[in-house]
Structure formats: C-alpha cells, structure tokens
C-alpha positions in Angstrom: 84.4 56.1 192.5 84.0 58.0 189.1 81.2 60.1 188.5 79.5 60.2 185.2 77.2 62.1 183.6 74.7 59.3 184.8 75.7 58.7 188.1 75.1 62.5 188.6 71.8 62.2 187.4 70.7 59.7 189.3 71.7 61.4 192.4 70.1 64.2 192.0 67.0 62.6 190.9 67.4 61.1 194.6 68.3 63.6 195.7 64.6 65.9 194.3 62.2 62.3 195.6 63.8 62.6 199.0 62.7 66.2 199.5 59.4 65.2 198.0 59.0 62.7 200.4 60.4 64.9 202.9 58.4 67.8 202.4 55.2 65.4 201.8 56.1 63.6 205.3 55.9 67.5 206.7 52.9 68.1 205.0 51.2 65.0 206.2 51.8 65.4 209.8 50.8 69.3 209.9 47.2 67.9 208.6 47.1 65.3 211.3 47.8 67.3 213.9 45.4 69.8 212.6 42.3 67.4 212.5 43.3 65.0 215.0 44.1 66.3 218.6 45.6 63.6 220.7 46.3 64.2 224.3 47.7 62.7 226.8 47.8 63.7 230.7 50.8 62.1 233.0 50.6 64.6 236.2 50.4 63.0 239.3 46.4 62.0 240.0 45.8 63.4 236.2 44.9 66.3 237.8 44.7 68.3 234.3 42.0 66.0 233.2 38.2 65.8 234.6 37.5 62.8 236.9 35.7 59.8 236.6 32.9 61.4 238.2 32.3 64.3 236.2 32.9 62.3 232.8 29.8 60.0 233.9 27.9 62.4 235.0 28.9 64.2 231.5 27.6 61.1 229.6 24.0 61.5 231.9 23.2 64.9 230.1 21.0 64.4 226.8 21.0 68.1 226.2 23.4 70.4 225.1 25.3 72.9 227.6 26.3 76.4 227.0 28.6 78.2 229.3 29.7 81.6 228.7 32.7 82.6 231.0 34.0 85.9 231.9 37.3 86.6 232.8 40.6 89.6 232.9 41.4 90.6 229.4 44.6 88.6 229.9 46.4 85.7 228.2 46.6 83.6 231.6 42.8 83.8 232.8 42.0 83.5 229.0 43.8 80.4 228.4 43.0 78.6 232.0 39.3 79.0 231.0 39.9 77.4 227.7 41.7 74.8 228.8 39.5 73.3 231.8 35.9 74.4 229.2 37.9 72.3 226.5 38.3 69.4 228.7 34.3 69.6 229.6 34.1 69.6 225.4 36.6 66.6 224.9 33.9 64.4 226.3 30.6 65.7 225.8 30.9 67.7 222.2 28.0 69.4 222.2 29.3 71.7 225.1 29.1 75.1 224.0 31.3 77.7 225.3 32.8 81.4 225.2 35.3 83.1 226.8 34.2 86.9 227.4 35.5 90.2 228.6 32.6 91.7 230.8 34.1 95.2 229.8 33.5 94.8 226.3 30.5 92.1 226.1 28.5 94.5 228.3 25.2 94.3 227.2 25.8 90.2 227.3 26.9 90.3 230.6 24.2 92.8 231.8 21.9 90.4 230.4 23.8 87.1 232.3 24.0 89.3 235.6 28.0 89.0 235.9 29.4 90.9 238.7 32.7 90.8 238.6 35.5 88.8 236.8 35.7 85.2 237.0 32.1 84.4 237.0 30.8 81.7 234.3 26.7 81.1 233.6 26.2 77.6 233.0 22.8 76.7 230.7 21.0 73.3 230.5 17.9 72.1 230.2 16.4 75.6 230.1 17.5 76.5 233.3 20.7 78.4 234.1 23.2 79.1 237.4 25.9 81.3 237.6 29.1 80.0 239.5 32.4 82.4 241.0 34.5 79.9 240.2 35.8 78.0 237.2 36.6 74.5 238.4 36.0 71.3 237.9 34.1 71.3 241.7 31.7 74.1 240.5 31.0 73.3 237.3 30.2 69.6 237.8 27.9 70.9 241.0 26.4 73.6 238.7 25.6 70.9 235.9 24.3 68.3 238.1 22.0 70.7 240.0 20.8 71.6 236.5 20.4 68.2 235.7 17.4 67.3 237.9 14.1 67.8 237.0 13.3 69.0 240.6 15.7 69.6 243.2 15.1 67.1 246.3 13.8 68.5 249.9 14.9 67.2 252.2 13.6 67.8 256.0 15.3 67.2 259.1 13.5 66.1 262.0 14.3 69.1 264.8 12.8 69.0 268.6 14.5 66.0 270.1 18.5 66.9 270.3 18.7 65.9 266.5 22.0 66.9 264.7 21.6 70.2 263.4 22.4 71.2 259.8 23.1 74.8 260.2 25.5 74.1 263.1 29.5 74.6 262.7 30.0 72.8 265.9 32.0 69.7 266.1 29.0 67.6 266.1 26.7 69.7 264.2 26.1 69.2 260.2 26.6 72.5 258.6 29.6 71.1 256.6 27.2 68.0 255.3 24.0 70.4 254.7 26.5 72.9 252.8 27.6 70.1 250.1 23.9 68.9 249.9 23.1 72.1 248.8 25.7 72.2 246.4 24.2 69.0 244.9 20.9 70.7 244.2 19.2 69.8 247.2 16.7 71.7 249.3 17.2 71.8 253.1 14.6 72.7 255.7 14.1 71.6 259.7 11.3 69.6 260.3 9.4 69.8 263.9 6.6 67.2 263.7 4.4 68.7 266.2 3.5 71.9 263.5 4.6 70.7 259.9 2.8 69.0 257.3 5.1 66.1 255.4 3.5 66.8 252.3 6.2 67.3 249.1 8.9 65.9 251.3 11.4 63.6 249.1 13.1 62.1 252.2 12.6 62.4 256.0 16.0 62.8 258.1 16.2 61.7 261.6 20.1 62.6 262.3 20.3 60.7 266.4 17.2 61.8 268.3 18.1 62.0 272.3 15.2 63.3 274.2 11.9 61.9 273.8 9.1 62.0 270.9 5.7 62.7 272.0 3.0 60.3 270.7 1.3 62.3 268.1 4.9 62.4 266.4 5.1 58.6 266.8 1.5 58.3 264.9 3.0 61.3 262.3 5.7 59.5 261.3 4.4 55.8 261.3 1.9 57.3 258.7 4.9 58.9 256.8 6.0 55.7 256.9 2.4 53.5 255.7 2.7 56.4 253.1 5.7 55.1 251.0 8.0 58.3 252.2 11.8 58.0 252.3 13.9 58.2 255.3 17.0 58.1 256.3 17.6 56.9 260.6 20.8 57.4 261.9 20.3 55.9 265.9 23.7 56.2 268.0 24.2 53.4 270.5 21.5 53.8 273.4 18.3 53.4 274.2 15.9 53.6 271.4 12.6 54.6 273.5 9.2 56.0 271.4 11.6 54.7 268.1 11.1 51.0 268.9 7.8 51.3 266.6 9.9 52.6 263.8 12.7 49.4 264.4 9.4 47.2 264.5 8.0 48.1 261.6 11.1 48.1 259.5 12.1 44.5 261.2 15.4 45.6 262.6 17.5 45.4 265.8 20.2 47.1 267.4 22.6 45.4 269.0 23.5 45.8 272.9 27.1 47.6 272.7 29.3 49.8 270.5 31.3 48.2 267.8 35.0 48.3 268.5 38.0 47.1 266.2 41.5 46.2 268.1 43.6 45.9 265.4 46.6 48.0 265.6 48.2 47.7 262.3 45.0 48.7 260.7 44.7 51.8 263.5 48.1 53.0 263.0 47.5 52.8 259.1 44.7 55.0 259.2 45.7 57.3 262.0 42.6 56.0 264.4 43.5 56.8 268.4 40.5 54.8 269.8 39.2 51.1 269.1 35.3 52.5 269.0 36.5 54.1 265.6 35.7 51.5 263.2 36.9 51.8 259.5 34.4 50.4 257.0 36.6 48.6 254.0 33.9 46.6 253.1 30.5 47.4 251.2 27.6 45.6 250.2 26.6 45.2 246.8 24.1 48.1 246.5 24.2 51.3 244.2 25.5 53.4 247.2 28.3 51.7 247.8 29.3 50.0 244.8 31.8 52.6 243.2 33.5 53.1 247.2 37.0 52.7 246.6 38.1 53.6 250.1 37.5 53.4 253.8 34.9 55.3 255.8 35.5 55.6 259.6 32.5 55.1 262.1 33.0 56.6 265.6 31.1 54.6 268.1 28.2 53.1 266.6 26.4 50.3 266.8 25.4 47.1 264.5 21.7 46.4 263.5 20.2 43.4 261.7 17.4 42.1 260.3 14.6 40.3 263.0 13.1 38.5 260.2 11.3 38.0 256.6 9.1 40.8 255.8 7.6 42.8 252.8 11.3 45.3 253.0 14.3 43.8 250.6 17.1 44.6 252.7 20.4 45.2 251.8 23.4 45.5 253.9 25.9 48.7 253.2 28.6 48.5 255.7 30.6 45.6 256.8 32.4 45.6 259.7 36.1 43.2 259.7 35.8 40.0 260.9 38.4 41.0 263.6 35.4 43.7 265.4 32.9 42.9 267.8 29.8 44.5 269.6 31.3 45.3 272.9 28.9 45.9 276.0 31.5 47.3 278.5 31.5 50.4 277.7 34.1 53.0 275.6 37.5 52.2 276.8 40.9 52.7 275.6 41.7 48.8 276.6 39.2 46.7 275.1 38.5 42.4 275.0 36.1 40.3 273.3 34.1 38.3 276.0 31.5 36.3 274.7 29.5 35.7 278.4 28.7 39.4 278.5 26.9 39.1 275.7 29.8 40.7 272.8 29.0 39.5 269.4 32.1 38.8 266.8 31.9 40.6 263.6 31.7 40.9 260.8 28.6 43.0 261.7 26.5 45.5 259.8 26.8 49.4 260.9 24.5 50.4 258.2 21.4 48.8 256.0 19.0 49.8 253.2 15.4 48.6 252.6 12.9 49.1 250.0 9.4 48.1 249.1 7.3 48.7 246.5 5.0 51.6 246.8 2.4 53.6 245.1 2.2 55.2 242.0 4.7 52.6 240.3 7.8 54.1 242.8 9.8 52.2 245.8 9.3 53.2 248.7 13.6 53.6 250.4 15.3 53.9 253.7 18.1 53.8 255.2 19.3 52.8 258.8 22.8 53.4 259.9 23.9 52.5 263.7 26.2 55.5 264.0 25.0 59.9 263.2 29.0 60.9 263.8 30.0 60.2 261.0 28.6 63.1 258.8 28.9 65.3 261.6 31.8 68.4 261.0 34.4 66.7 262.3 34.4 63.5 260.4 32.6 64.3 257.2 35.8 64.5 255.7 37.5 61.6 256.8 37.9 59.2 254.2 35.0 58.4 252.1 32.7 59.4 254.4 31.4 62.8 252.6 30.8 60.6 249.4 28.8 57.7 251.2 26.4 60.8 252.5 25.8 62.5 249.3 25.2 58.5 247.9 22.6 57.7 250.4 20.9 61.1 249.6 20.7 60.3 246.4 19.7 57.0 246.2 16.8 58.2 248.7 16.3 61.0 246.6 15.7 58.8 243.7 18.7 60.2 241.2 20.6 57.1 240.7 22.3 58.1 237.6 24.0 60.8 239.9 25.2 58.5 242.9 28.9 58.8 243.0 29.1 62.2 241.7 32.5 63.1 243.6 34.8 65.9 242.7 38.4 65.3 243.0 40.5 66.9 245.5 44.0 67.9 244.6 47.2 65.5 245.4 49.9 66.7 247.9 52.1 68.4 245.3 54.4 69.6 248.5 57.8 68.3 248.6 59.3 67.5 251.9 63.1 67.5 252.9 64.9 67.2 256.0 68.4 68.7 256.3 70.3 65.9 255.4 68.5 65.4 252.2 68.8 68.7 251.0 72.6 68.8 252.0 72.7 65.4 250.1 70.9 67.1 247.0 73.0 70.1 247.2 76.4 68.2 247.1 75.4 65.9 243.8 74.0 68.5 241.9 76.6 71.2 242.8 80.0 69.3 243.4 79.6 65.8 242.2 77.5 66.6 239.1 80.5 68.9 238.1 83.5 66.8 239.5 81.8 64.0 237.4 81.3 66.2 233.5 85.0 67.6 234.3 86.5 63.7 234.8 84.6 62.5 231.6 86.1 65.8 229.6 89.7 64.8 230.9 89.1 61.0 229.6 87.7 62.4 226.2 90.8 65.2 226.3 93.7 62.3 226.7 92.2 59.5 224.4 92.0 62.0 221.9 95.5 63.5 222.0 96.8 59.9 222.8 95.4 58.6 219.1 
C-alpha cells in the first residue's frame, strides 16, 4: 500500500485521538479510584471484614464514636489499626478515629490514661472505656457496653448449691459471668435471707439443690407479684419449696431426662452419651430467631405449659421428634417405653413467658429444664454461649443488642499425612518440571521441523 501525504496524515491524527483517549481512559480511572473505594473480601469466613453482628449493632448507635488508638511507632501496628478502625468506618461514617504514638501525643495520652502500647479509648454517648486490645471482640464489647443507658444487674441466687459465677470448676460459671461482664452487665450473688431485691434487672436461679426456707419462698413470690425478671434453670429432680414458683408460672416438668438415640446425629456432632441432646430447632422468639446452629443440652429435662393463664408463653428449644423423656435413669443403652411413663418428642427444654406489668414494661422469664449448659465446660459448645448472652438480654430488656456475637476465627491450619505431602512433593518438584521440559521439546521440534 502507498503512502501519501494524506494517508500519513490521517494516521497520525489517529495516531494523537488514541493517546487522547488513552491518556483520558488513565485519567478517568485514577479519579474513580480516588473517590470511589470498592472492596471486596474473599478470605475464608471473610475474616478481614466485621461480622454480621457487629455491623447491626453498628447501625443501633445514633451517636457518633471516637476512638483514639495508640500503638509502636511502626508501619505494621500503624497500618493493622487503620485497617480494622476503617472497617468500623466503612459502615457507620461518622466513626471518628486516630492512630497515635503515646511517646509523642503525651499530654493526650496522659489525659486518656494509656499505659502502654496497644491500648485504644473508645467514646460514645458521653461515656468512655479503654480496651488492651484492638479487635473486632473488644471493640464491639466496648461499644455495646457504651451503648446502654444503664448497665443491667444481674443477681444470682447463692445459699442452696446454686451454680456459682466466680467458679472455674467444671460446673461452675466463671466463663459465662466473665462474657456477661464483657457485655456491660453487672454481677453480684444474691442470698435471700439478707438482701433487698430492689434495682435488680433480673433474678438468676442457676439449679438450686438443697432446700429454700419459707421466708425465701414468700421473698421471691413477691419478686415475682412485683413484675421482676427471672431467669430458672431447674435440672431434672425434685423441685421441693420451687413448686410455688412452677405454680404460679403454670408450668410442669416432666418425670425423666431427655435422651436422643440417634447415632448419625451423635457421631456428627461428637456427643458420647444419649442424655446430651442437641437443640436444632428454635421457636420463633427474639432469642432464638437469628440461631444458626445447634446448642447441646446435657441431661435436662422438658417442661410445658399446665394451662391458660395471664403469661404469653413462648417455646425456645425444640427437642427432635426422634427424643423422648426417659424415666430409667442415665444409661449408656437407652429405649423408649411408653408403659413407664416416657413421653416421645419433640419436647420443649426451655420456655419464655411474659405479662404485662407496671409502669408500661413486661414483666419476662425464662425457664429452661437443664443449668449445664452454661456451665464451664459446655458454654462453648456450639451455640450455647450465644443463646446465654440472648436470654440475658432479652431479660435485660436490650433487644436491639440480642445476637451480638463476635466471630471466632476459622481453622486456617493445614493438615497432611505423609503420603500427601510425598504426593505434593513429587508434582510440584518432579512432574511439574518433567511436564514444562516435555512442552519445551514439543515447541523446540515443531519449530525447527517448519
């Protein structure tokens, strides 16, 4: 093709509009990604981004949030703050925040109390906290402690072989009392006999097993006639001076402990013993309504409802169709026999009643057929942490923070046996190479063959 004196011109007027367009194109994109900042999280779990939990409880605050973190002059602690602060930011904008070093913001840091690197002050509301550690956990705990308007106490009935919450035994609560706390609540034991109920939120009576003298009965019917809260957990047994308390609530326990036989579900979840009932199923109430997963209920015992009454009740935990109320007793080999008086599931472990009250408020409480399952050594298992710190709430009367549930991080371990690593190890270092050197060889002969 012959090039004239037109043709050349034409090109290179091409030629000058497609670096225009180019160089616009560039232009363009460096504003977008300048205003606009799009991003998108695909770890495993989403662990880089803020859970479900925290974003709802971010979208409960009306008020702005300041948080001032201190940390090492260094690029890494500097840039891990900013990162898991922005996140906070991405979904609530008016979250304030400031990374600081203590050693040169002194007089601020005086002022905020810092002790040592790491530690954050959180502000809302007009009341502050300081955390040691910036993570999603403590700052979600920090803001929803802030968030109340008062923090809840909550008392613990002591004097009759109750659970105790400063116990680290295997059946005491310390583990369940510690996250309470952590969630803005104030603890304190309870003994009926000297203590006033006044300014209680909720009363907790965590498995009673010696016996209540009648002045407590008479102090805790008039809690009770009061409109105050309460939580009942009663293990399988005799319920004694507490039949008042089933009367006037209209419940009853059922003879037996609920047992479920089926062994696909057992080997699934790891239980040993058919007394362990998982929970998969959950009424339709706010405590149980965002429960995703099972909770596992070591030998308790079903309750229902005698009869109509002035209490709305509300079952929370369905047993499987496949359980049943067995009166024989705990063992490893267990039958359903209707003539000894076993009742089929499904059954209900746990239920929650209310009734209006004075000063325009509902009176709540909640009766569960089983105390194990908050106690250390199962208030981990599954979802049973969560369905604790829901019940609390809902008693506590913070509905908008039911479900407040920190993540826990994803098994990120990888784990080989021998003859997978031997079977890595050969691809990657013989037939990786054996297979690049036969494709050269193919390239090397067609080449010379044309």
């Amino acid at each position: 093709m012959r090039m004239d004196k037109h043709s050349r011109l034409q090109l290179r007027l091409q030629s000058i509009i497609f670096l225009l367009l180019f160089l616009s194109t560039i232009g363009v994109l460096a504003w977008l990604s300048y205003e606009y900042n799009i991003r998108s999280d695909w770890t495993v779990n989403q662990r880089n981004s803020l859970s479900q939990d925290t974003i709802e409880l971010l979208h409960t605050l009306k008020q702005p949030v300041i948080i001032r973190s201190y940390q090492m002059d260094d690029d890494g602690s500097v840039q891990a703050a900013t990162e898991i602060l922005k996140n906070y930011q991405r979904i609530k904008a008016d979250v304030q925040f400031k990374v600081l070093n203590p050693d040169l913001d002194i007089e601020l840091a005086k002022a905020d109390k810092i002790e040592r690197y790491g530690q954050s002050l959180i502000q809302y509301n007009g009341k502050h906290e300081t955390i040691d550690n910036l993570s999603e956990q403590e700052i979600t705990n920090a803001l929803l402690r802030l968030s109340r308007e008062k923090a809840p106490l909550l008392a613990f009935v002591d004097n009759h072989g109750e659970r105790d919450p400063q116990s680290d035994s295997n059946t005491g609560y310390l583990k369940f009392a510690q996250q309470l706390k952590n969630n803005g609540f104030v603890l304190r034991r309870l003994n009926l006999l000297t203590d006033k109920l006044e300014g209680i939120d909720a009363l907790i009576i965590a498995a009673s097993d010696k016996p209540w003298l009648p002045g407590e009965i008479d102090k805790l019917m008039e809690y009770i006639k009061q409109g105050g809260n309460l939580l009942w957990l009663h293990d399988p047994g005799k319920l004694s001076q507490l039949q008042q308390l089933a009367d006037t609530l209209n419940i009853e326990f059922l003879k037996g402990v609920v047992v479920d036989d089926d062994p696909g579900l057992r080997k699934t979840l790891g239980i040993q013993h058919p007394s362990v009932v998982p929970i998969i199923q959950y009424g339709d109430h706010p405590i149980t309504r965002q429960i995703r997963y099972n909770t596992l209920f070591p030998i308790a015992e079903a309750l229902k409802s005698k009869e109509e009454s002035d209490w709305q009740n509300a079952p929370l935990l369905i047993t499987l169709p496949g359980s049943w109320s067995d009166t024989d007793g705990l063992s490893l080999k267990v039958s359903y026999e209707a003539d000894k008086g076993d009742q089929k599931g499904p059954l209900y472990l746990g239920m929650a009643l209310q009734r209006p009250a004075d000063n325009n408020r509902e009176q709540r409480i909640v009766v569960i057929g089983d105390s194990d399952f908050l106690a250390n050594t199962y208030v981990g298992a599954g979802a049973n942490l969560l369905l604790g710190l829901n019940i609390m709430n809902w008693l506590g009367e913070d509905d908008e923070l039911i479900n407040i549930d920190p993540r826990s991080a994803p098994d990120l371990s990888l784990q080989l046996d021998d003859t997978q690593v031997l079977f890595i190890s050969f691809g990657f270092l013989v037939a990786l190479p054996l297979l690049l050197l036969l494709g050269g060889i193919v390239i090397w002969r067609r080449r010379k063959k044309s």
